[in-house]
C-alpha positions as CSV (number, residue, x, y, z in Angstrom):
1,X,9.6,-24.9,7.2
2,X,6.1,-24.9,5.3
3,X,5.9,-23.7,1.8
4,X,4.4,-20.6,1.1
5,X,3.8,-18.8,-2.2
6,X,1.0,-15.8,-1.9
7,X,0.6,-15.6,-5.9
8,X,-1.7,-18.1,-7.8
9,X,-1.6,-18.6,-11.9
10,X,-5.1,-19.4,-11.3
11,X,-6.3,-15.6,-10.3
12,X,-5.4,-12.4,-12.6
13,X,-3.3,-9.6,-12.2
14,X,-4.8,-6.0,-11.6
15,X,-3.4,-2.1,-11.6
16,X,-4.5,-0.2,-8.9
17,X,-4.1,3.1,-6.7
18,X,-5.6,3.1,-3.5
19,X,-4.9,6.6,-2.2
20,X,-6.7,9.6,-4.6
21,X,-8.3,13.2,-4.3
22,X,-10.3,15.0,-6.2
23,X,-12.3,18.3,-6.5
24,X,-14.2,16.9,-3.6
25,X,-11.5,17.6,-1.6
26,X,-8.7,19.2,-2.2
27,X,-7.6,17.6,-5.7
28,X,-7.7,19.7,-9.3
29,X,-9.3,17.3,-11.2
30,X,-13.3,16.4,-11.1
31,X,-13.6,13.0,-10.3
32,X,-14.2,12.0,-13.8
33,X,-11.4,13.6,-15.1
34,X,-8.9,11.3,-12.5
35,X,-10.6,8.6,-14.0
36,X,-9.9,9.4,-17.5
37,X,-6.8,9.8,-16.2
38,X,-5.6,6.8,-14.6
39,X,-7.5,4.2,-17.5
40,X,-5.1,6.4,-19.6
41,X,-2.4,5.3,-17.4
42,X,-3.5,1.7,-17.4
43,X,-4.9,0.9,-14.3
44,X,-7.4,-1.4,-13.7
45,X,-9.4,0.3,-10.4
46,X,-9.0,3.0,-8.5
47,X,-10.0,4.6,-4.9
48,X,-11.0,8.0,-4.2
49,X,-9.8,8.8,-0.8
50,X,-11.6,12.5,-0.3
51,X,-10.6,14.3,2.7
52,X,-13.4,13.3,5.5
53,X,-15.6,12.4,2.8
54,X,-17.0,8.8,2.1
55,X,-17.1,8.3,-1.6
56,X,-18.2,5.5,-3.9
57,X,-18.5,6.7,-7.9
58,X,-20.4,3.4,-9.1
59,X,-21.4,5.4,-12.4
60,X,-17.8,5.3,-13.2
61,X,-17.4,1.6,-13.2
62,X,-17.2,-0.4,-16.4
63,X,-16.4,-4.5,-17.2
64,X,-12.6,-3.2,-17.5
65,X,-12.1,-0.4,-15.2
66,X,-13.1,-0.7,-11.0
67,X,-14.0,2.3,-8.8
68,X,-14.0,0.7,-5.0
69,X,-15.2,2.8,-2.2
70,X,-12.6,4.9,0.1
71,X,-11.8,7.7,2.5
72,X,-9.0,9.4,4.0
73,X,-9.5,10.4,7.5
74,X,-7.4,12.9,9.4
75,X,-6.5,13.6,13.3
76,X,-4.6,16.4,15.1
77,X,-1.4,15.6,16.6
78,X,0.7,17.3,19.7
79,X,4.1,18.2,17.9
80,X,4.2,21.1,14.9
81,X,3.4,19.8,11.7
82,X,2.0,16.6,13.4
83,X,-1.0,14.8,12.5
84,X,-2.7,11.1,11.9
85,X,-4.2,10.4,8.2
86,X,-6.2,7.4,7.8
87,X,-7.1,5.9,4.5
88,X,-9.8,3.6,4.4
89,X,-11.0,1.3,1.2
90,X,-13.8,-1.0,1.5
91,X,-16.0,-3.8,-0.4
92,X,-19.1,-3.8,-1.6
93,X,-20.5,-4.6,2.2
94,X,-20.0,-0.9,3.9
95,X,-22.4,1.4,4.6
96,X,-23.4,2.8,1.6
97,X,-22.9,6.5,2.4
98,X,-21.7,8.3,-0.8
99,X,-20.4,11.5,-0.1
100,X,-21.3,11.8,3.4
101,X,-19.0,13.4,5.7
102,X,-16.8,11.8,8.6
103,X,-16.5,13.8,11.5
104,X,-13.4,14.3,12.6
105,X,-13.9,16.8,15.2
106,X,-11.8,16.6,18.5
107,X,-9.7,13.4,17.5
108,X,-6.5,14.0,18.7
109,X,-2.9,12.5,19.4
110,X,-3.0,8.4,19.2
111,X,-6.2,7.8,20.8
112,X,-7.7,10.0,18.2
113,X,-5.9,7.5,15.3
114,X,-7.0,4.6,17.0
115,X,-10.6,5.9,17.0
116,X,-10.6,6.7,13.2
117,X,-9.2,2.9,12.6
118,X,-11.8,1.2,15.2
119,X,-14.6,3.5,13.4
120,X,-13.2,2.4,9.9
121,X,-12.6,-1.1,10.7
122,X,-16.1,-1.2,12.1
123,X,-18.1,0.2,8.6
124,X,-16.1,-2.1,6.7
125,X,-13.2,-0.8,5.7
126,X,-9.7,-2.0,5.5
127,X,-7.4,0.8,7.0
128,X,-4.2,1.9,6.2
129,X,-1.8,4.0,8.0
130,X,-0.5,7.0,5.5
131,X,3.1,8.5,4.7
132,X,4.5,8.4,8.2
133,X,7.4,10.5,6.9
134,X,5.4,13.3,5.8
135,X,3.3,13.4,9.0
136,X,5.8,13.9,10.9
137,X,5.6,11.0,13.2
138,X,8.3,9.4,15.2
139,X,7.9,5.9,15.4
140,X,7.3,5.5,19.3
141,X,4.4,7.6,18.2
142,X,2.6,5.4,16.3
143,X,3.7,2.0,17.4
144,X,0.9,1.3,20.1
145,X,-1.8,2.2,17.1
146,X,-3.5,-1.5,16.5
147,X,-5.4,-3.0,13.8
148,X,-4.6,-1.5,10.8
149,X,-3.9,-3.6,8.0
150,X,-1.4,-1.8,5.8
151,X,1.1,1.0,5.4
152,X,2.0,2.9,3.3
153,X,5.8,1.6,2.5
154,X,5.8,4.3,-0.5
155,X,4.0,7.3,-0.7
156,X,5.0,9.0,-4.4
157,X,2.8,12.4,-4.1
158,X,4.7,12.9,-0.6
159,X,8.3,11.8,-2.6
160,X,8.0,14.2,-5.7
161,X,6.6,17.2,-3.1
162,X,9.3,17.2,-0.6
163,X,10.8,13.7,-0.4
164,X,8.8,12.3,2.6
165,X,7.1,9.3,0.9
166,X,9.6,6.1,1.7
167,X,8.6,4.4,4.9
168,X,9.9,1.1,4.8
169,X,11.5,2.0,8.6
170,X,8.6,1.8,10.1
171,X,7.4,-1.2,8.4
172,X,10.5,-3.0,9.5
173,X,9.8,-1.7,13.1
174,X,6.2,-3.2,13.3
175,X,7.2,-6.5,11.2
176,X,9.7,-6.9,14.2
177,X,7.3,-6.7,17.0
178,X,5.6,-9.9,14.8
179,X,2.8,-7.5,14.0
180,X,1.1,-8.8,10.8
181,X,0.6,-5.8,8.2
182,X,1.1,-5.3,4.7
183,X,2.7,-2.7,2.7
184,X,1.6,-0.4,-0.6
185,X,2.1,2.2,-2.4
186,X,0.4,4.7,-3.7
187,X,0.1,8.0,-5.2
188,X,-1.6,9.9,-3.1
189,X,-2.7,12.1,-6.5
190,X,-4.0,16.0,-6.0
191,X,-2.8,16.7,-9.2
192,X,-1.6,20.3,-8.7
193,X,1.7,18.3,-10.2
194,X,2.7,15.5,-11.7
195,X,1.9,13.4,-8.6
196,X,0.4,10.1,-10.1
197,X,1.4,7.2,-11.9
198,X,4.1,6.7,-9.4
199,X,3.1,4.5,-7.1
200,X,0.5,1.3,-6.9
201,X,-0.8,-1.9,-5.7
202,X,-0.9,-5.1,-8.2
203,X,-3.5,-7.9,-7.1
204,X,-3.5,-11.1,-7.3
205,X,-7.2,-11.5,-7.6
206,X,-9.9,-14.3,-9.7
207,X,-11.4,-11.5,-11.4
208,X,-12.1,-7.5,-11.3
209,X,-14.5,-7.0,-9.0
210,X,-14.9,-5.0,-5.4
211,X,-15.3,-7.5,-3.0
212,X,-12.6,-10.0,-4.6
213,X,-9.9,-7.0,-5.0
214,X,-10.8,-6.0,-1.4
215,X,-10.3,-9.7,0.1
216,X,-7.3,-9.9,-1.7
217,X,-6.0,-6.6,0.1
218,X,-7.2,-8.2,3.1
219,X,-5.2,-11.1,2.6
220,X,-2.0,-10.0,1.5
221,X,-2.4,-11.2,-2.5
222,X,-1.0,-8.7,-3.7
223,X,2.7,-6.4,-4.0
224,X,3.6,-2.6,-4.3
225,X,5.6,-1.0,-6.6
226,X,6.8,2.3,-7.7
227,X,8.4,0.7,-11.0
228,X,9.9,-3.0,-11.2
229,X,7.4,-5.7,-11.3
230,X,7.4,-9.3,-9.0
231,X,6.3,-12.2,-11.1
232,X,6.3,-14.5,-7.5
233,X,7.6,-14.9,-4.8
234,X,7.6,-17.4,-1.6
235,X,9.4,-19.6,0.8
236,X,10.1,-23.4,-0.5
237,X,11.8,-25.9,1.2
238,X,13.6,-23.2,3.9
239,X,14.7,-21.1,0.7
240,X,13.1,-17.6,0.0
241,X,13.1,-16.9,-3.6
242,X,11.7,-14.3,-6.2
243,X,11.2,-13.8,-10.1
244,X,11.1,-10.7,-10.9
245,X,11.4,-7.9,-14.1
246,X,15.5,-6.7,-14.6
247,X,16.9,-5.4,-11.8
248,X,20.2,-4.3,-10.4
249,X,19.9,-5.3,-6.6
250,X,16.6,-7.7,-5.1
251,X,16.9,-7.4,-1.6
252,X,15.9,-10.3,1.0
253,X,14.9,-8.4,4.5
254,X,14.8,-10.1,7.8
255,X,14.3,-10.2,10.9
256,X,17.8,-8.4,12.4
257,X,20.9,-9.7,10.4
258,X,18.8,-12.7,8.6
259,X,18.5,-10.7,5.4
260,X,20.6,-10.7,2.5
261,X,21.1,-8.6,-0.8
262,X,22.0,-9.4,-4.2
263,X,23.5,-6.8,-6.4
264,X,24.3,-7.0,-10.3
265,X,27.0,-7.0,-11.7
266,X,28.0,-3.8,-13.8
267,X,26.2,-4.2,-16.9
268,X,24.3,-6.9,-16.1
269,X,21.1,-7.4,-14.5
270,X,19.2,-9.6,-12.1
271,X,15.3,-11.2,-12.5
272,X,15.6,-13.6,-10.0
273,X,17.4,-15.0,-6.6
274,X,17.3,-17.4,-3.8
275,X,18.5,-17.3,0.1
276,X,18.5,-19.9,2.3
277,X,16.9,-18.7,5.7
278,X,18.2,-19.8,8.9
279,X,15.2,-21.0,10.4
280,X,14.8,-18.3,13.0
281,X,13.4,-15.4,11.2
282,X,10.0,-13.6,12.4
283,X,9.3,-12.2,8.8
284,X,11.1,-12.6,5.2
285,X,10.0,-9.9,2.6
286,X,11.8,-8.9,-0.6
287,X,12.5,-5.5,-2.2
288,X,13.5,-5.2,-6.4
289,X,15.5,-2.6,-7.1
290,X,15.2,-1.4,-10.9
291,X,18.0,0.6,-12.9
292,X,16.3,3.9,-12.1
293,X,16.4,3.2,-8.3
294,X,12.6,2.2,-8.5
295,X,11.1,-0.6,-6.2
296,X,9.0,-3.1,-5.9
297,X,8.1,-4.5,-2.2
298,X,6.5,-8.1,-1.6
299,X,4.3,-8.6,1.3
300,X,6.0,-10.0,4.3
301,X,5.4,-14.1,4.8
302,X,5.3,-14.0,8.2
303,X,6.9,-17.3,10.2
């Protein structure tokens, strides 16, 4: 089995949330207020993900702190409380279309996701699939959608609402069909509560900048988190291993019954551990567990 390690010591590691409104849409705070807000929070770059509005706040850009363009598109769906969100974040190659709208009208059921994604994808953009939970959205709902390139594993404005932001089922589900996407978190921040800071994307990129953040998305260089942090990760010599901050429980998950947990002893604590894989497996990925029940989630390495 070939090595395989997604981090590099040669690129940098950046803060980011990838999933944010504003008074544009239906968020509290103007848009330079959230940033204010999340450079107090320590993040390195941020997305604003308006409701059906393209955005890219360039003025709010410095050598430190990265605004990168998004979207979040939305689609009606057949059951109550059903629908289709679609959040898309793009380099510095889309159409440059700040704050026009996307039409949205008459998309509908699956066909009208998969239209949002193809029109997305299309422009630029990398598309993820949002809080699953929340939408209400079996998974022999969604599991025909193709081409997206991410989930959202962890939602935390959906968790601290009404607990609907943990989706790692579904990820599981498409990871097991071989399908080839990646997981984040995010906040999904409207700031009528304390829903931000909770959930985020750390990049492995070579420096701070749109396109390189983007590609690094694109290629998986990066893990989500809603606390604990992964120092690396990969596969060596048939072993799957992972250094991480203290945890109580790091968690190797597999295809079927290939996975296997670790869990600290009381009063101790765990930063790193190593499973031999049997050779078989579709996918490997890893989830740290911190002492608050927080969790960090590497990207799959797919086999």
């Amino acid at each position: 089995m070939a090595s395989t390690e997604p981090f590099s010591t040669s690129r940098q590691w950046f803060k980011g949330n990838l999933h944010t409104h504003s008074t544009i849409s239906d968020g509290k705070l103007k848009p330079a207020e959230v940033v204010d807000l999340y450079k107090k929070l320590g993040y390195d770059f941020l997305a604003f993900t308006d409701h059906e509005i393209f955005s890219w706040w360039q003025e709010f850009s410095t050598s430190d702190f990265l605004i990168i363009p998004g979207i979040e598109t939305s689609g009606q769906a057949p059951g109550p409380y059903q629908c289709h969100h679609i959040v898309g974040v793009g380099g510095s190659q889309v159409k440059p279309h700040h704050l026009e709208p996307f039409d949205n009208r008459g998309l509908q059921g699956l066909q009208g996701a998969q239209t949002m994604v193809d029109t997305l994808t299309e422009q630029g953009y990398l598309t993820i699939y949002c809080h699953p939970v929340w939408s209400r959205q079996p998974f022999d709902k969604i599991e025909d959608l193709q081409n997206f390139a991410a989930l959202e594993v962890y939602n935390y404005g959906c968790q601290v609402e009404n607990c609907t932001g943990e989706a790692s089922y579904y990820w599981d589900a498409f990871l097991r069909q071989g399908r080839p996407i990646w997981g984040v978190a995010t906040d999904d921040s409207h700031q009528h509560t304390k829903d931000y800071g909770g959930g985020w994307v750390v990049v492995n990129a070579p420096s701070l900048n749109v396109d390189e953040i983007v590609e690094a998305l694109r290629l998986g260089h990066f893990y989500a988190s809603s606390g604990p942090t992964i120092e690396s990760y990969g596969v060596r010599d048939g072993q799957v291993y992972v250094h991480c901050s203290s945890a109580q429980a790091i968690h190797f998950i597999a295809f079927e019954r290939r996975g296997k947990s670790f869990i600290a002893d009381v009063g101790q604590t765990l930063t790193a551990a190593t499973h031999t894989l049997h050779g078989d497996e579709k996918y490997v990925r890893i989830e740290v567990v911190d002492e608050r029940g927080r969790v960090a989630w590497s990207n799959p390495i797919l086999f």
